[in-house]
Biopython code that builds the backbone (N, CA, C, O; Angstrom):
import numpy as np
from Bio.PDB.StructureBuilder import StructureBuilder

atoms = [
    (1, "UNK", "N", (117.124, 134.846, 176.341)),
    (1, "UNK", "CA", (116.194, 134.922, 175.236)),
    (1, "UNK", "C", (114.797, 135.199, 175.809)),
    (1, "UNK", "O", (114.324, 134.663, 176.811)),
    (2, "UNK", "N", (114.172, 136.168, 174.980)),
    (2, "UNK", "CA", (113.287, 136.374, 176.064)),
    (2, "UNK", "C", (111.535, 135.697, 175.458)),
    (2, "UNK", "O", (111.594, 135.251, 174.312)),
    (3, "UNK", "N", (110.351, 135.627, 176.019)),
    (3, "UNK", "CA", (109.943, 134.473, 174.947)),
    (3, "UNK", "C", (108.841, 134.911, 174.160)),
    (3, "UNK", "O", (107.845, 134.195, 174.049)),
    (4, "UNK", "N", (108.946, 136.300, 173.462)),
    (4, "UNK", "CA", (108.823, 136.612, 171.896)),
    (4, "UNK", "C", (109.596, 135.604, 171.268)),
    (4, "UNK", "O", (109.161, 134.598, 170.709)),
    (5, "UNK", "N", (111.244, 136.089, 171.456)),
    (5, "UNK", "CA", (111.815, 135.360, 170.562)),
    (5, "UNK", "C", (111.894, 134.232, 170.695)),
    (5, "UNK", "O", (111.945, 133.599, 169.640)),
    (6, "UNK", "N", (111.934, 133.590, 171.739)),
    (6, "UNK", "CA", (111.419, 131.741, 171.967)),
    (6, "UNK", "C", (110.139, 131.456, 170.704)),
    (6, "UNK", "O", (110.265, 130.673, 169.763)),
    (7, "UNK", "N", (109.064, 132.219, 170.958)),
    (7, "UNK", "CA", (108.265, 132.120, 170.189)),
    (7, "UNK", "C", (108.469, 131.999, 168.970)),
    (7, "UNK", "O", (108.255, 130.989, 168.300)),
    (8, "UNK", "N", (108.949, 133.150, 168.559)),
    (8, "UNK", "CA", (109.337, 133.238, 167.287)),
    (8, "UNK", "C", (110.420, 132.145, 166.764)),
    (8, "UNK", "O", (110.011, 131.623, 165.727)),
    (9, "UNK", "N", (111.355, 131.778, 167.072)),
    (9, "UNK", "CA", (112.145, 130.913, 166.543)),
    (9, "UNK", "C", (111.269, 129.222, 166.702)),
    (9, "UNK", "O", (111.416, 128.344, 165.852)),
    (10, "UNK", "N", (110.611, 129.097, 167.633)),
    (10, "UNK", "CA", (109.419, 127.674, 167.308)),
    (10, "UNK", "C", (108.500, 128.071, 166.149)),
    (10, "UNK", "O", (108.023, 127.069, 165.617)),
    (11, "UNK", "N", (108.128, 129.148, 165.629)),
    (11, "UNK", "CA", (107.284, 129.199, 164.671)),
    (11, "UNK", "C", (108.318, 129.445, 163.176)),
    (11, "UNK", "O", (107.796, 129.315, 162.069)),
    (12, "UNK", "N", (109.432, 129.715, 163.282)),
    (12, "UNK", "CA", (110.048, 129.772, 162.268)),
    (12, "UNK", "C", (110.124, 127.952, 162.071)),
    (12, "UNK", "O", (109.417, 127.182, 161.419)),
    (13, "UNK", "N", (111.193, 127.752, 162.866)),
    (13, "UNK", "CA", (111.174, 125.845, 163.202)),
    (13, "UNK", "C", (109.933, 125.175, 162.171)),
    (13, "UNK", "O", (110.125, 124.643, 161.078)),
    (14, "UNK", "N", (108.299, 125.423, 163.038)),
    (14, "UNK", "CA", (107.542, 125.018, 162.281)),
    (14, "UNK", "C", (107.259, 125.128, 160.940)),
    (14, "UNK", "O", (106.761, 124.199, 160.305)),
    (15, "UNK", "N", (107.595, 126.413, 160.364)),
    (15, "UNK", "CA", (107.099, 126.922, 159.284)),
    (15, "UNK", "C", (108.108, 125.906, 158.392)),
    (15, "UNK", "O", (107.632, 125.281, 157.445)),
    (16, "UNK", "N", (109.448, 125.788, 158.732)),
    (16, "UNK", "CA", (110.169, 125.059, 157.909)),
    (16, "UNK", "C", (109.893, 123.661, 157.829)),
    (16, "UNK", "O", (110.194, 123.101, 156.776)),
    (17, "UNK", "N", (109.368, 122.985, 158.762)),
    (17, "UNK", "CA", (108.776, 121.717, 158.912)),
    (17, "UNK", "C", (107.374, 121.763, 158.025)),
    (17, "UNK", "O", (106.639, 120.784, 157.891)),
    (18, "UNK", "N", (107.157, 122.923, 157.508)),
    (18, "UNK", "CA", (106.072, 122.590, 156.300)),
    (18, "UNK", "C", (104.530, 122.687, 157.274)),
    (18, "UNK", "O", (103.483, 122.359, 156.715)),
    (19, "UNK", "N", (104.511, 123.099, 158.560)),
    (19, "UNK", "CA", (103.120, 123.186, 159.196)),
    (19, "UNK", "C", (102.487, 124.280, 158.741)),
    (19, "UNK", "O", (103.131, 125.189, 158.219)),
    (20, "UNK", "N", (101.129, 124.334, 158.882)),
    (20, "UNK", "CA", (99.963, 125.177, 158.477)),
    (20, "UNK", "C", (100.020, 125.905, 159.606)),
    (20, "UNK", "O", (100.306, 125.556, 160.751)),
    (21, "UNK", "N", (99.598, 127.365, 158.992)),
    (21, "UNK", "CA", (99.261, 128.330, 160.460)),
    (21, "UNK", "C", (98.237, 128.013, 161.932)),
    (21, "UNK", "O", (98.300, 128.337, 163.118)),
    (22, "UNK", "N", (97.122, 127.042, 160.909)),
    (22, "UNK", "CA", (96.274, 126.824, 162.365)),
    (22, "UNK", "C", (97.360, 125.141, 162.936)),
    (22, "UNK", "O", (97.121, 124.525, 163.975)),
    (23, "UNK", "N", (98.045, 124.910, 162.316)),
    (23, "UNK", "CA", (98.788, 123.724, 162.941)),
    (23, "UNK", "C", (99.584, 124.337, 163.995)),
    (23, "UNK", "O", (99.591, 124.031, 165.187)),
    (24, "UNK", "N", (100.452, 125.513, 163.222)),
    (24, "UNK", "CA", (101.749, 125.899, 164.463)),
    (24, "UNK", "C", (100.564, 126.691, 165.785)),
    (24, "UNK", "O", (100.740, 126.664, 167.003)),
    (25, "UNK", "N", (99.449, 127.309, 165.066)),
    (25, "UNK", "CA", (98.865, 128.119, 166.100)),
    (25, "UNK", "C", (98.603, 126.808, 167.290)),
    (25, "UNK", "O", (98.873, 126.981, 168.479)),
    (26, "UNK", "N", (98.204, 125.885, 166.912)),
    (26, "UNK", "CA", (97.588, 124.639, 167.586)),
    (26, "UNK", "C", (98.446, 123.876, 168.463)),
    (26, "UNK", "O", (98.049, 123.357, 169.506)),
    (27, "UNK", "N", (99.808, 123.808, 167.959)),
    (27, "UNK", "CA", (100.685, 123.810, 168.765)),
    (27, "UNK", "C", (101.338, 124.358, 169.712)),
    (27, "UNK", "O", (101.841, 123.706, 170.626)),
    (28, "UNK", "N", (101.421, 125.872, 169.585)),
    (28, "UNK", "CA", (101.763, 126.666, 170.554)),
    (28, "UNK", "C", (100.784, 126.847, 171.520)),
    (28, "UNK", "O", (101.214, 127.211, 172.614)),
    (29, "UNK", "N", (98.981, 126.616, 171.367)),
    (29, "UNK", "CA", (98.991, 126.648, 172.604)),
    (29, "UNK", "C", (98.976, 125.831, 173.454)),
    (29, "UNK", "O", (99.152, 126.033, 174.655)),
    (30, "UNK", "N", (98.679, 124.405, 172.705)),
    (30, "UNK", "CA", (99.587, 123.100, 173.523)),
    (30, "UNK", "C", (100.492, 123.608, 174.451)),
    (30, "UNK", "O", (100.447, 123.270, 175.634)),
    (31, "UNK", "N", (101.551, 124.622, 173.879)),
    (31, "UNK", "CA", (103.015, 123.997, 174.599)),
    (31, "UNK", "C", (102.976, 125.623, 175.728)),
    (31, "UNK", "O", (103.960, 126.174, 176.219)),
    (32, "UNK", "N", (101.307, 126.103, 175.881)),
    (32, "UNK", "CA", (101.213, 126.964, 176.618)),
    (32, "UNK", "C", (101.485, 128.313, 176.865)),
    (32, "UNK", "O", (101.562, 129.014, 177.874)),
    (33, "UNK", "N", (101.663, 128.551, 175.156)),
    (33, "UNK", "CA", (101.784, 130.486, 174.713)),
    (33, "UNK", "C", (100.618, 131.080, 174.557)),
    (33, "UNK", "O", (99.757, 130.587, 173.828)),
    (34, "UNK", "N", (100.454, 132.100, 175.152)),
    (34, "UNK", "CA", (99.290, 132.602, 175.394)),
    (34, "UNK", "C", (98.856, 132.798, 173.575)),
    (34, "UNK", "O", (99.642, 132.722, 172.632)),
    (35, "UNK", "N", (96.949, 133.135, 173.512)),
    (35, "UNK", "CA", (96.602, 133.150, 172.193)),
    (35, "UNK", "C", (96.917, 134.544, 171.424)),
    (35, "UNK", "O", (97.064, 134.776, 170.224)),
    (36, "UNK", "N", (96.965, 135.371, 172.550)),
    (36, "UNK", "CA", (97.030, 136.799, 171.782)),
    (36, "UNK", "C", (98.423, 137.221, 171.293)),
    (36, "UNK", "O", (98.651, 138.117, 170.481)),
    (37, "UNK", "N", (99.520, 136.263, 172.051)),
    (37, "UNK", "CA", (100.729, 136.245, 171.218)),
    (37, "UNK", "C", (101.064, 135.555, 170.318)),
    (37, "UNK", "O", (102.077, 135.778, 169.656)),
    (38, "UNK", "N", (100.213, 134.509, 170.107)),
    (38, "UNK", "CA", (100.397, 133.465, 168.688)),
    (38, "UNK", "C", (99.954, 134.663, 167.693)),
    (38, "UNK", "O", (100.333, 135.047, 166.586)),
    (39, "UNK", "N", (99.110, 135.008, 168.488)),
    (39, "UNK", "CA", (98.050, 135.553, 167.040)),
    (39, "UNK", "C", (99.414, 136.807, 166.706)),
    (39, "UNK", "O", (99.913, 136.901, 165.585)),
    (40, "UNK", "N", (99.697, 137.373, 167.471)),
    (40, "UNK", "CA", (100.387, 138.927, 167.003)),
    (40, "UNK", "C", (101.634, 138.275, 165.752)),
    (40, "UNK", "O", (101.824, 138.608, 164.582)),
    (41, "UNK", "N", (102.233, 137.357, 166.520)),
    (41, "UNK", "CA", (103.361, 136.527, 165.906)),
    (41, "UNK", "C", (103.244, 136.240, 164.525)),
    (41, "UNK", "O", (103.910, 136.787, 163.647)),
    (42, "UNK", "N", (102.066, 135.050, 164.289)),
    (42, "UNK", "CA", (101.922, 135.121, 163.221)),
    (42, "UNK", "C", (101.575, 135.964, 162.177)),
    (42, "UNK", "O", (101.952, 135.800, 161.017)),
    (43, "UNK", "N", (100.558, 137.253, 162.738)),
    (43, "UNK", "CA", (100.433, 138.191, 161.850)),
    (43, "UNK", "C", (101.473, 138.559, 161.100)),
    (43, "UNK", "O", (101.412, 138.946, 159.933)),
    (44, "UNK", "N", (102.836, 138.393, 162.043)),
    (44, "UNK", "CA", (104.214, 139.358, 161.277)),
    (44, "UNK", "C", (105.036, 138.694, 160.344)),
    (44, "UNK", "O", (106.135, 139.062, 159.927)),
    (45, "UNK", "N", (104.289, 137.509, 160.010)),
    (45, "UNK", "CA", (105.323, 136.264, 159.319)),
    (45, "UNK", "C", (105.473, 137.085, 157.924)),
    (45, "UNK", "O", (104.860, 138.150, 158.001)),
    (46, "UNK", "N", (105.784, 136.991, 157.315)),
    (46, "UNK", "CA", (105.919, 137.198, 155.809)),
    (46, "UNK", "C", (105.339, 136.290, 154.702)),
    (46, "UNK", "O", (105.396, 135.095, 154.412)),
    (47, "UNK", "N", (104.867, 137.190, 154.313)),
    (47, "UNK", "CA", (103.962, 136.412, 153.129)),
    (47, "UNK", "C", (105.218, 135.169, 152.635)),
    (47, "UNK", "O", (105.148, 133.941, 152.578)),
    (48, "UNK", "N", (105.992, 135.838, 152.423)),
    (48, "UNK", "CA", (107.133, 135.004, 151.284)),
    (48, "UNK", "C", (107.653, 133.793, 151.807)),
    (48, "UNK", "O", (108.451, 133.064, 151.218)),
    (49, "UNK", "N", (107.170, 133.603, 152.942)),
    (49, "UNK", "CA", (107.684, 132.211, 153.813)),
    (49, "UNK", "C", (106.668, 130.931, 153.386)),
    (49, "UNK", "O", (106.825, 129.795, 152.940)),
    (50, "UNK", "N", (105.401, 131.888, 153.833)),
    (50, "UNK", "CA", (104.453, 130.574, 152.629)),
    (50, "UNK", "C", (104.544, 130.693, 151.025)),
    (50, "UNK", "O", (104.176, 129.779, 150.287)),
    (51, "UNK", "N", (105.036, 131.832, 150.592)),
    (51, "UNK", "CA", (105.360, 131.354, 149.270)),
    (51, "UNK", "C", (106.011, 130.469, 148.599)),
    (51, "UNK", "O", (105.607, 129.799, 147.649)),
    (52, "UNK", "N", (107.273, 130.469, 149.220)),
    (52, "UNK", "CA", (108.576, 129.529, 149.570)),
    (52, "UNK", "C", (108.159, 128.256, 149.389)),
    (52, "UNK", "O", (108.472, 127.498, 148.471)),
    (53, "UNK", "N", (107.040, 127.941, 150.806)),
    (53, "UNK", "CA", (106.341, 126.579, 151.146)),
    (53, "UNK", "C", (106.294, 126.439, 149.703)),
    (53, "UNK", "O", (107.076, 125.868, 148.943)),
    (54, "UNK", "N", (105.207, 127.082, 149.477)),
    (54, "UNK", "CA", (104.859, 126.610, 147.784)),
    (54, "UNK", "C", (104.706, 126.121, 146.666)),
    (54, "UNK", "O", (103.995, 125.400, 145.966)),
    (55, "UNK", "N", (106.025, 127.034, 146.734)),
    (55, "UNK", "CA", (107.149, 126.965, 145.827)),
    (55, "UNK", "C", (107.879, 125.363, 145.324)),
    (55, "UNK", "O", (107.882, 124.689, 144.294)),
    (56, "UNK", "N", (108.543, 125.235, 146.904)),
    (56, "UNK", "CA", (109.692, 124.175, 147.007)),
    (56, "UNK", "C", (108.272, 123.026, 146.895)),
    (56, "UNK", "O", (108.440, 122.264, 145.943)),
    (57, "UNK", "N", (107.258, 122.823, 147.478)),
    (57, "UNK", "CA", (106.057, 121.696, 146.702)),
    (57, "UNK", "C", (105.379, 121.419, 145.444)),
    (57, "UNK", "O", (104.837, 120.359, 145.129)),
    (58, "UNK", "N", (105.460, 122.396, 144.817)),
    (58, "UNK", "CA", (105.338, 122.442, 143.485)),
    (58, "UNK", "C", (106.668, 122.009, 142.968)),
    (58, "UNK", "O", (106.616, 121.329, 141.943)),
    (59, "UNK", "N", (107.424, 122.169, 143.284)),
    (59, "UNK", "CA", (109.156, 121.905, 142.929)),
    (59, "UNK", "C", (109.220, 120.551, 142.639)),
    (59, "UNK", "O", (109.898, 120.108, 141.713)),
    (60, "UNK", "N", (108.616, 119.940, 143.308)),
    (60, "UNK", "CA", (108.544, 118.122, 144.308)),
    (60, "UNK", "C", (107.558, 117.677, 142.833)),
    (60, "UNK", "O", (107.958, 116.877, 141.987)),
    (61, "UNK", "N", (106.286, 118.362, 142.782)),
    (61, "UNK", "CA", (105.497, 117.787, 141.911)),
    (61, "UNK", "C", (105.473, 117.846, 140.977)),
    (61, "UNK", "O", (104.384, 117.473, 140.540)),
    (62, "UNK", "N", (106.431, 118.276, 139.943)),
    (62, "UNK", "CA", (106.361, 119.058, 138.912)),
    (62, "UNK", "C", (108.044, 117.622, 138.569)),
    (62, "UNK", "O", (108.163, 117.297, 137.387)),
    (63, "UNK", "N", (109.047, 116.994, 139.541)),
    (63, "UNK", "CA", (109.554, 116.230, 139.537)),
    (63, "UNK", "C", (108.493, 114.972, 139.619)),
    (63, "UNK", "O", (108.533, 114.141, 138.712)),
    (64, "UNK", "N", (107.677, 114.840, 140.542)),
    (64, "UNK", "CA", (107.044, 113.615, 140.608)),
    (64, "UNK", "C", (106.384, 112.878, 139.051)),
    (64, "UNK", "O", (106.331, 111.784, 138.490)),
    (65, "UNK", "N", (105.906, 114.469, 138.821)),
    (65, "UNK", "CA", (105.001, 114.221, 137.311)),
    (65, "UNK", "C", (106.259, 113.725, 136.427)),
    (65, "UNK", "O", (105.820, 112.632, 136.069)),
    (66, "UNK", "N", (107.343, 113.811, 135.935)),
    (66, "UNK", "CA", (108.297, 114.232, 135.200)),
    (66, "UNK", "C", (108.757, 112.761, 135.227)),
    (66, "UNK", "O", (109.255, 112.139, 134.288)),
    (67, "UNK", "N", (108.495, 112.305, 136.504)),
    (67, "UNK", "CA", (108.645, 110.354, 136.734)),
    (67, "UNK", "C", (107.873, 109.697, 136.076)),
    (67, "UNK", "O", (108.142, 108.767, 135.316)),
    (68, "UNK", "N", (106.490, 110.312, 136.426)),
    (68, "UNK", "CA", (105.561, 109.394, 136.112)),
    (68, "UNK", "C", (105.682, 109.319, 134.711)),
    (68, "UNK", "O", (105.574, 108.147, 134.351)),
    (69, "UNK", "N", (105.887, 110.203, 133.650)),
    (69, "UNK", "CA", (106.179, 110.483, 132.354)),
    (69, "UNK", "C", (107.377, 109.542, 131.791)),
    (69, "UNK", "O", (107.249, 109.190, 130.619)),
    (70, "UNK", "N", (108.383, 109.151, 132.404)),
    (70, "UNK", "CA", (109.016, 108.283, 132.137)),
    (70, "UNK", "C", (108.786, 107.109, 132.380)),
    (70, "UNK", "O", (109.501, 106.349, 131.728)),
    (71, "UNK", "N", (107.772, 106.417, 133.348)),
    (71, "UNK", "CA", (107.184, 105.537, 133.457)),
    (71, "UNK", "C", (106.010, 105.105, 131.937)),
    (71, "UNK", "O", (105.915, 104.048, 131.313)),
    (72, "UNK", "N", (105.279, 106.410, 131.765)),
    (72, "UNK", "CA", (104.570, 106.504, 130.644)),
    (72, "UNK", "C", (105.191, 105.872, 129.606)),
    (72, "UNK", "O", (104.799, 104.836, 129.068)),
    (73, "UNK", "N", (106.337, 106.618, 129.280)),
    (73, "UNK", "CA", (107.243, 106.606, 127.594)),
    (73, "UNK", "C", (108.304, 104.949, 127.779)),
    (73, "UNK", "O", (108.868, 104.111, 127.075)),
    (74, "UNK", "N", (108.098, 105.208, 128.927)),
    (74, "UNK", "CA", (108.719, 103.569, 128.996)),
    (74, "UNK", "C", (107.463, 102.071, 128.694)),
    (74, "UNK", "O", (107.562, 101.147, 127.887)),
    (75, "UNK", "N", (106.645, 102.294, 129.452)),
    (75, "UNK", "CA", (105.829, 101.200, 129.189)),
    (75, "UNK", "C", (105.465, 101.413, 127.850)),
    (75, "UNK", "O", (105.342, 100.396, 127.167)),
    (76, "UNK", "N", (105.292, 102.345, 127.393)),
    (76, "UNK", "CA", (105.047, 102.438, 125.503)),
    (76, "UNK", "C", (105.610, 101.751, 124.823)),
    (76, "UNK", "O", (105.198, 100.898, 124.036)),
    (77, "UNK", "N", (107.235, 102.275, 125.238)),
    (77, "UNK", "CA", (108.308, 101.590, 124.362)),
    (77, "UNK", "C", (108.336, 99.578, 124.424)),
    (77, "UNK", "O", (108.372, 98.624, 123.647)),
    (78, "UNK", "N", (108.290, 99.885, 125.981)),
    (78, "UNK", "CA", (107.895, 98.444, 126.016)),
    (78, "UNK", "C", (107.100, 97.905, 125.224)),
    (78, "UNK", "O", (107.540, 97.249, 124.280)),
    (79, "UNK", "N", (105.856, 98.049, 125.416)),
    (79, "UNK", "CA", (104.626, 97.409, 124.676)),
    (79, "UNK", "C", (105.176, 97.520, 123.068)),
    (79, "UNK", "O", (105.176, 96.388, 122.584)),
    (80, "UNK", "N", (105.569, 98.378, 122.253)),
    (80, "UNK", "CA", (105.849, 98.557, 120.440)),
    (80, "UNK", "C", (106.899, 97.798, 120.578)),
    (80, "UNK", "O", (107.360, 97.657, 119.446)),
    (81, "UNK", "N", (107.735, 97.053, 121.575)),
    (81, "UNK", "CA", (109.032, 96.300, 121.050)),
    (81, "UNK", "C", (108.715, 94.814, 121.062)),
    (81, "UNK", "O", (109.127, 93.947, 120.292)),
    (82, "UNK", "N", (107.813, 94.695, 122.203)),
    (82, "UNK", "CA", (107.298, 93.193, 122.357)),
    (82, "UNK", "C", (106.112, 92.948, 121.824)),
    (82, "UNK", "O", (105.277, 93.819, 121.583)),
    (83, "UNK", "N", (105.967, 91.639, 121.594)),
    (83, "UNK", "CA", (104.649, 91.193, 121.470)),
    (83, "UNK", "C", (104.242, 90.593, 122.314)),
    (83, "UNK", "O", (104.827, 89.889, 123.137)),
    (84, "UNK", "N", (102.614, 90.951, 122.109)),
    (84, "UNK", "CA", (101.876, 90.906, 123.198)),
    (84, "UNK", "C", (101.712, 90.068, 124.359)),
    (84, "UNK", "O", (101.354, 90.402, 125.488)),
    (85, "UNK", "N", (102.119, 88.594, 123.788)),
    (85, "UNK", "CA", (102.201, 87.564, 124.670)),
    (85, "UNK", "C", (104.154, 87.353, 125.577)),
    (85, "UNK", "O", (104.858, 86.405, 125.927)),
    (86, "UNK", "N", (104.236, 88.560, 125.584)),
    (86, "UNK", "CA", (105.431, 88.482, 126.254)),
    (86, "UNK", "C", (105.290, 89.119, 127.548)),
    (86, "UNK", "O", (104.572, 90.087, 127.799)),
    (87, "UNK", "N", (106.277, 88.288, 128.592)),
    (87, "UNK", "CA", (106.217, 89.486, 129.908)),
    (87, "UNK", "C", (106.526, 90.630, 129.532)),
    (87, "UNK", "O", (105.696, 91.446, 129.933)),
    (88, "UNK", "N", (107.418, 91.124, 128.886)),
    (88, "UNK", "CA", (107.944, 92.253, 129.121)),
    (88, "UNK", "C", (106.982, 93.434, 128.392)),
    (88, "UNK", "O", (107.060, 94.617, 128.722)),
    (89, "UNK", "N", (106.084, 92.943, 127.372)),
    (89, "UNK", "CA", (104.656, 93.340, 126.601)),
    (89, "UNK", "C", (103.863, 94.293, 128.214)),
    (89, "UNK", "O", (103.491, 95.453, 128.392)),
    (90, "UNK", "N", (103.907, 93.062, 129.088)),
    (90, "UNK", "CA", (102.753, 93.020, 130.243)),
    (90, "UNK", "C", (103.766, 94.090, 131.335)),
    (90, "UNK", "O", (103.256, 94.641, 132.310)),
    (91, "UNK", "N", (104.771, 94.203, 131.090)),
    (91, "UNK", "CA", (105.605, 95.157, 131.995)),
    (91, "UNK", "C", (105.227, 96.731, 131.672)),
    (91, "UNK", "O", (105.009, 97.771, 132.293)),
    (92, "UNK", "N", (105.289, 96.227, 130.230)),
    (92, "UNK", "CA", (105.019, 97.939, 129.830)),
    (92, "UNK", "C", (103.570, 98.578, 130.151)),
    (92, "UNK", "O", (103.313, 99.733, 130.491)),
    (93, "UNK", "N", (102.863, 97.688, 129.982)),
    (93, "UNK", "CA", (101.499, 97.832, 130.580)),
    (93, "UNK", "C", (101.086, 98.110, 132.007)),
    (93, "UNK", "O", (100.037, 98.703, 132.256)),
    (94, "UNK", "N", (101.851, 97.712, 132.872)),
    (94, "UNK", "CA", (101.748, 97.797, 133.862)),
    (94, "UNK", "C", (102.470, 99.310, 134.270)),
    (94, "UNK", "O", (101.850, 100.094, 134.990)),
    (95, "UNK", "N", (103.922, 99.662, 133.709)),
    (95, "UNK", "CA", (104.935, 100.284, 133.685)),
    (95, "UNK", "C", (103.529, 102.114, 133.355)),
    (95, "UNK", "O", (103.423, 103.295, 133.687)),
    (96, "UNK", "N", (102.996, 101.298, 132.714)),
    (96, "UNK", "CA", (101.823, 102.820, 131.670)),
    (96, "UNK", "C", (100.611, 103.016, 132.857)),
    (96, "UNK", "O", (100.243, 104.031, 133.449)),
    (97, "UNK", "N", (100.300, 102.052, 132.918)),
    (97, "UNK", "CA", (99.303, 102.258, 133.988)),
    (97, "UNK", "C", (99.503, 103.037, 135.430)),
    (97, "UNK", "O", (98.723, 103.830, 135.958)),
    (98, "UNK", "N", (100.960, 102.507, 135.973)),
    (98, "UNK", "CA", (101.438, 103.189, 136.666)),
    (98, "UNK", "C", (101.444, 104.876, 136.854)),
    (98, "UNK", "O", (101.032, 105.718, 137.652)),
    (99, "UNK", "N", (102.232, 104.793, 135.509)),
    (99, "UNK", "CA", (102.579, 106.077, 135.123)),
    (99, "UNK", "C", (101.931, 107.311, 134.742)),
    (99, "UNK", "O", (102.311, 108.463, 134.533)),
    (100, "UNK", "N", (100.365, 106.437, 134.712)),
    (100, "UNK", "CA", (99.499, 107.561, 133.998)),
    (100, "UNK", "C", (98.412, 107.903, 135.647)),
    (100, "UNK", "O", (97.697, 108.886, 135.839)),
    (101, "UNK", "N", (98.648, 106.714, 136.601)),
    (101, "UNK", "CA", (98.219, 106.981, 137.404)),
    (101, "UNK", "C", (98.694, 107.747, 138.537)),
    (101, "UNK", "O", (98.066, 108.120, 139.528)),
    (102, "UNK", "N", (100.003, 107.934, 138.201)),
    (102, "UNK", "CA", (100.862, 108.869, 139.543)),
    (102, "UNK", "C", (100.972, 109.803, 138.994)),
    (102, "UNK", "O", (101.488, 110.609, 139.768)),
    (103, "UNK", "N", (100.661, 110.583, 137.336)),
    (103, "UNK", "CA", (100.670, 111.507, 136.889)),
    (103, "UNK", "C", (98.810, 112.322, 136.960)),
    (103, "UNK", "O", (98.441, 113.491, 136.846)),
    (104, "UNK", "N", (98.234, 111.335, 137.139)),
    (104, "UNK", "CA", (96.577, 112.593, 137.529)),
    (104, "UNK", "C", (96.938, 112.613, 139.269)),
    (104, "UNK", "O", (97.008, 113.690, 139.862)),
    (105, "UNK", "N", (97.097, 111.633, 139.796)),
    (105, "UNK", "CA", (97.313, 111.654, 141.496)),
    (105, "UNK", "C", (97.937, 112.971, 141.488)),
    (105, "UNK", "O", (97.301, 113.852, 142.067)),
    (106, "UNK", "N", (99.245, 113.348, 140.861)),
    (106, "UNK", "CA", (99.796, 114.847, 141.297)),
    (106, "UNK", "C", (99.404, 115.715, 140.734)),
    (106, "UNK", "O", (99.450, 116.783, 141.344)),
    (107, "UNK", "N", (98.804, 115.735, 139.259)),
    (107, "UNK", "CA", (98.272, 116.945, 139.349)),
    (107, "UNK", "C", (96.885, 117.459, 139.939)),
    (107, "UNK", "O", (96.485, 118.623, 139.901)),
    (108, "UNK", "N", (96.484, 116.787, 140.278)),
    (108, "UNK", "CA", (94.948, 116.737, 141.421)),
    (108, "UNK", "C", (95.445, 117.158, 142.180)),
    (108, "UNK", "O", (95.067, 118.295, 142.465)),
    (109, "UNK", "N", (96.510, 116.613, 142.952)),
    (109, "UNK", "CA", (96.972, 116.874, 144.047)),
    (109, "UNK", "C", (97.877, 118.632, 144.204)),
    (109, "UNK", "O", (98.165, 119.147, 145.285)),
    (110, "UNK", "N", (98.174, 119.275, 142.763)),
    (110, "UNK", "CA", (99.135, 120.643, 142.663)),
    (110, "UNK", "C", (97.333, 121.426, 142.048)),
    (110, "UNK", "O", (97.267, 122.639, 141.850)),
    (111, "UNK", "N", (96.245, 120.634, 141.865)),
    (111, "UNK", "CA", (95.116, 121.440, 142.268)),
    (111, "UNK", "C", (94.678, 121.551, 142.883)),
    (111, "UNK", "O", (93.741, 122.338, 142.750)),
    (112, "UNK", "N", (94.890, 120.879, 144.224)),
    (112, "UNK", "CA", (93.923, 121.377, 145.256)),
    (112, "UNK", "C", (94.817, 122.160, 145.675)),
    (112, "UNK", "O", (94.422, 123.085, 146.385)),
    (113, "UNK", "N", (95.878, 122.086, 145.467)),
    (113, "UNK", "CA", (96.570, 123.054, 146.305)),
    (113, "UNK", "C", (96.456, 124.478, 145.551)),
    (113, "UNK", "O", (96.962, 125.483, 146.049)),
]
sb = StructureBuilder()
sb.init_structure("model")
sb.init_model(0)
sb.init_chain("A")
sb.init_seg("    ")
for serial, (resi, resn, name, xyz) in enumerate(atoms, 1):
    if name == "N":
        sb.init_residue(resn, " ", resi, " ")
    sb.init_atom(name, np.array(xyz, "f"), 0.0, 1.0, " ", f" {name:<3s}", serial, name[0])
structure = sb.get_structure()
């Protein structure tokens, strides 16, 4: 194997491990590949590999939110079945709070991205 393709198959590796270009670049020259072959390397990646990335993270958050929403519709239900001085009143409350808070956390989080 000669070590283009060494190269290349550690930067595929990385890319699937979800690293950033200046991460894998940062790594390779750690592990002592010269810069002008990181650089050529990565030029040739394909767009569609970070699309992918993307993709499959938005995938994740778009489930995460979809939790938190059932956390939401649950502590609701909770709270309209009990009264107030009940634990299970204080579950749903908690259950909502939760839920409304892991639902701005990700979408903040699918905006910065």
């Amino acid at each position: 194997m000669t070590n283009t393709q060494k190269l290349r198959r550690e930067i595929d590796q990385q890319i699937e491990a979800g690293f950033s270009r200046d991460q894998i670049r940062q790594h390779l020259l750690a592990r002592q590949y010269a810069a002008d072959e990181i650089d050529k390397a990565l030029k040739q990646l394909p767009s569609a590999a970070a699309a992918g990335r993307r993709s499959s993270s938005t995938g994740v958050s778009i489930v995460s939110i979809l939790i938190s929403l059932y956390f939401i519709i649950t502590g609701l239900v909770k709270m309209s079945k009990y009264p107030s001085d009940s634990p299970l009143y204080t579950w749903g409350v908690i259950l909502l709070l939760a839920g409304t808070a892991g639902a701005i956390w990700k979408i903040s989080e699918m905006i910065r991205k």
